[in-house]
C-alpha positions in Angstrom: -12.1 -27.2 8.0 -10.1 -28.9 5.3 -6.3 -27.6 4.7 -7.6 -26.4 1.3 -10.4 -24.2 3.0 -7.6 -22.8 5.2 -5.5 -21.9 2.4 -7.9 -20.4 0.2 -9.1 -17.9 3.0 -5.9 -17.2 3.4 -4.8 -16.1 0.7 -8.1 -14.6 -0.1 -7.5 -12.4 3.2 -3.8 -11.1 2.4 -3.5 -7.7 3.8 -0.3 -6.0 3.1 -0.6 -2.4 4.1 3.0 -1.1 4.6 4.1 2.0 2.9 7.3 0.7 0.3 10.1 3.2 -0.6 12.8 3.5 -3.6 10.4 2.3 -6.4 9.4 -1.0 -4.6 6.3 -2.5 -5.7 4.3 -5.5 -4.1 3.3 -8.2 -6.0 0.0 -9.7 -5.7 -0.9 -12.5 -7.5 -4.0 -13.2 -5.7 -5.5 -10.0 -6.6 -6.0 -11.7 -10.1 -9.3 -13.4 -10.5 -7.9 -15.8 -12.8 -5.0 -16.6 -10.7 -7.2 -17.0 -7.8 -10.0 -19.3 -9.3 -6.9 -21.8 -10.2 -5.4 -22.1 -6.9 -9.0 -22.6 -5.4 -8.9 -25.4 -8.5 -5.5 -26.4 -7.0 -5.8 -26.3 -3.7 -9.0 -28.4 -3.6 -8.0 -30.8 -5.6 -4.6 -32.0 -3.4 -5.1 -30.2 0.1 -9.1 -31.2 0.5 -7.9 -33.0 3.8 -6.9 -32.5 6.9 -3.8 -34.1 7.1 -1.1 -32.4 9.2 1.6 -31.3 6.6 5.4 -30.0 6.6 6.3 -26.9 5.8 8.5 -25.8 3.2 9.5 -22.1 2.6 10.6 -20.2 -0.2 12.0 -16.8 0.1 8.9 -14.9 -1.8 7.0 -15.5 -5.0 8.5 -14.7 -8.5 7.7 -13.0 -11.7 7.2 -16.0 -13.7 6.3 -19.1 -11.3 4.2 -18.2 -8.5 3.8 -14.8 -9.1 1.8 -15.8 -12.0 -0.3 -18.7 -10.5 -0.2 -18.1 -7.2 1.4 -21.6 -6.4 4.5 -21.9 -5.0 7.4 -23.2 -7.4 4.6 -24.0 -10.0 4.7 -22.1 -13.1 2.1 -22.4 -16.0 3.9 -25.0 -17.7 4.1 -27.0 -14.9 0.8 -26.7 -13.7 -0.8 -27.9 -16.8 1.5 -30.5 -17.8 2.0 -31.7 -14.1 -0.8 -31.0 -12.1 -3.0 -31.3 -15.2 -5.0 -28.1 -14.4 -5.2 -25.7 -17.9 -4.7 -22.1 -17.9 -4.6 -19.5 -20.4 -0.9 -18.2 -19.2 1.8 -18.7 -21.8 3.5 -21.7 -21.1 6.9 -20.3 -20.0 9.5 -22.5 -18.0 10.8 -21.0 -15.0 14.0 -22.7 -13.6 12.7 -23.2 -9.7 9.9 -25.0 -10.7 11.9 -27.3 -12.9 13.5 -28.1 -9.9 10.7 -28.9 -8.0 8.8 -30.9 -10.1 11.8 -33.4 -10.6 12.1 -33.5 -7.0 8.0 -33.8 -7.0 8.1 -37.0 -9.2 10.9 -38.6 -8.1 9.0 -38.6 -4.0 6.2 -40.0 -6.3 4.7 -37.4 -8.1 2.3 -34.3 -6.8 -0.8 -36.3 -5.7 1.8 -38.0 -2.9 4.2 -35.4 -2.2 1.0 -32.7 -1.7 -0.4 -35.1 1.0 3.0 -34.9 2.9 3.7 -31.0 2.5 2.7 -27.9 2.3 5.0 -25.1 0.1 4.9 -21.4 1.1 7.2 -18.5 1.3 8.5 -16.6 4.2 7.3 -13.4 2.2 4.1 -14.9 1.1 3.4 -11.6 -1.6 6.6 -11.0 -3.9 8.4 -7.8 -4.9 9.6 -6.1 -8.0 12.1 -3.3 -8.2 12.7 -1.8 -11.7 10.9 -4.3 -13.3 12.9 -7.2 -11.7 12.1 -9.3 -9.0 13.2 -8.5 -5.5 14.1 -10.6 -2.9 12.8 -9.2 0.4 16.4 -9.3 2.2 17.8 -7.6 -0.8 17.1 -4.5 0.8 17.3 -4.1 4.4 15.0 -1.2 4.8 12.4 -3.9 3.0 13.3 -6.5 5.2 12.5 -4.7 8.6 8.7 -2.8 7.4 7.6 -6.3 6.3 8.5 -8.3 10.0 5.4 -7.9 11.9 3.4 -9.0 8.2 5.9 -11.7 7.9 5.4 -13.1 11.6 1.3 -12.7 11.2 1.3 -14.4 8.2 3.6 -17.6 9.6 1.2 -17.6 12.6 -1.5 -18.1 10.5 -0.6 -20.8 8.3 0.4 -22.5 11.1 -2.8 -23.3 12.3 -3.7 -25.2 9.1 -2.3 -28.2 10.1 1.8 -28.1 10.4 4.2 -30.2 11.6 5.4 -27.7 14.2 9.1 -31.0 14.4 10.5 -29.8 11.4 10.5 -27.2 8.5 12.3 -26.9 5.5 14.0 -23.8 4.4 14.8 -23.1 0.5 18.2 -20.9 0.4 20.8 -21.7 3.1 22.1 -18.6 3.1 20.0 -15.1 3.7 16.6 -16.8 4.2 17.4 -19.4 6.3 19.4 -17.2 8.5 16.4 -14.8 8.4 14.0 -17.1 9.4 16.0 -18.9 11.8 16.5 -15.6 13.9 12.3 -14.9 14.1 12.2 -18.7 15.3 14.4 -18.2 18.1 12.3 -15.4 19.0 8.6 -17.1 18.2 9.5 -20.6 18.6 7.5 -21.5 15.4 9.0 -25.2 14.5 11.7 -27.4 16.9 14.0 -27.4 13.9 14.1 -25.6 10.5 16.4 -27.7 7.7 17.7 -25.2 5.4 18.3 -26.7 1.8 19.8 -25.4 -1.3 17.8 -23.0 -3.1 16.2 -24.6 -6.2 17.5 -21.2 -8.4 21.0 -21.6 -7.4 21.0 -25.4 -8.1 19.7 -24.7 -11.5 22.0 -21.9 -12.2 25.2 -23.3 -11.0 25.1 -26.8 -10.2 22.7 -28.4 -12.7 25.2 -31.5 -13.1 24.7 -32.5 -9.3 20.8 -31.6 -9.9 20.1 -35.3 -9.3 22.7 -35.4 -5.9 20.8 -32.4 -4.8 17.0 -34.3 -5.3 18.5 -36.9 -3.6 19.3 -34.5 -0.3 16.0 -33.0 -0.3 13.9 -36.7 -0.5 16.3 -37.9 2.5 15.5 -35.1 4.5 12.4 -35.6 3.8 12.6 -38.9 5.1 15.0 -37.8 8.3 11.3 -35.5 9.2 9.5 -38.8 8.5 10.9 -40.6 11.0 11.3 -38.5 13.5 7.7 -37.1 13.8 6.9 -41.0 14.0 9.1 -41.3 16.9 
């Protein structure tokens, strides 16, 4: 099988059948037929391969980016403009996949840096709370129900094709420490990199936006090299 087949029946095959509390909703983008017939467009057209990728994991898919296309980081805009697939969405610009896409085209642009990595969330389905999305650690009731989903789901993508060396960890702070502690426990990669949330650089450090591209792309490099070795 190809990484794209893999993907595709993956998300396809989302099962999320925990009972939420306190007015949380799950989010399912792939419930959406549109949404789903443009990440099959997606998916084939950079993952129809089966080169071994890295992982990199988000905390869980937003309102306006994925949440809406179903890809990672990649909002409507974006996914027109950069990945030159149309869509019918309006074109709003969410400030993650900004990020991204700059750190995208300066490793040389998404047919490259697709061929090299593979971007996911720990939470691959999102959550909304009053209208507003939810982070899954932002409630700690949240955070235990969705474990044993969280750990199937890993175990799954891991089979597509991952660099079990090294994975990359958007947010240094509550995710990474999150998915540090079910590595320990299920040994999933030999090292997870934590790097700084593409939100927070974007929010409160836009000047150093470059500086922080730059950290990503050399890490990116570091995993390079040692998988080599």
């Amino acid at each position: 099988m190809q990484f794209s087949d893999h993907i595709i029946s993956f998300i396809k095959n989302l099962q999320f059948n925990i009972e939420l509390h306190a007015g949380i909703e799950v989010m399912n983008p792939f419930s959406n037929p549109e949404t789903m017939n443009i990440c099959e467009r997606f998916y084939k057209r950079y993952y129809s391969d089966e080169n071994k990728r890295w992982m990199i994991m988000g905390i869980n898919p937003g309102r306006f980016g994925g949440g809406v296309t179903g890809i990672p980081f990649t909002d409507p805009l974006r996914l027109e403009k950069e990945c030159g697939i149309e869509n019918s969405w309006p074109k709003k610009q969410e400030l993650s996949s900004l990020f991204i896409y700059n750190m995208i085209n300066a490793f040389g642009g998404p047919e490259i840096f697709y061929k090299k990595f593979y971007i996911t969330a720990v939470c691959p389905l999102g959550f909304t709370k009053g209208n507003k999305n939810l982070n899954y650690y932002d409630d700690k009731q949240l955070e235990k129900r969705i474990a044993e989903f969280v750990i199937r789901s890993m175990k799954q993508q891991l089979s597509f094709g991952i660099q079990s060396n090294v994975a990359f960890c958007l947010g240094e702070g509550k995710n990474f420490g999150y998915v540090s502690r079910l590595n320990e426990e299920h040994k999933f990669f030999d090292k997870i990199i934590p790097l700084s949330h593409p939100r927070f650089i974007m929010q409160y450090k836009l000047k150093k936006k470059d500086e922080y591209i730059a950290r990503y792309l050399e890490e990116f490099k570091k995993a390079a090299k040692s998988t080599r070795g």
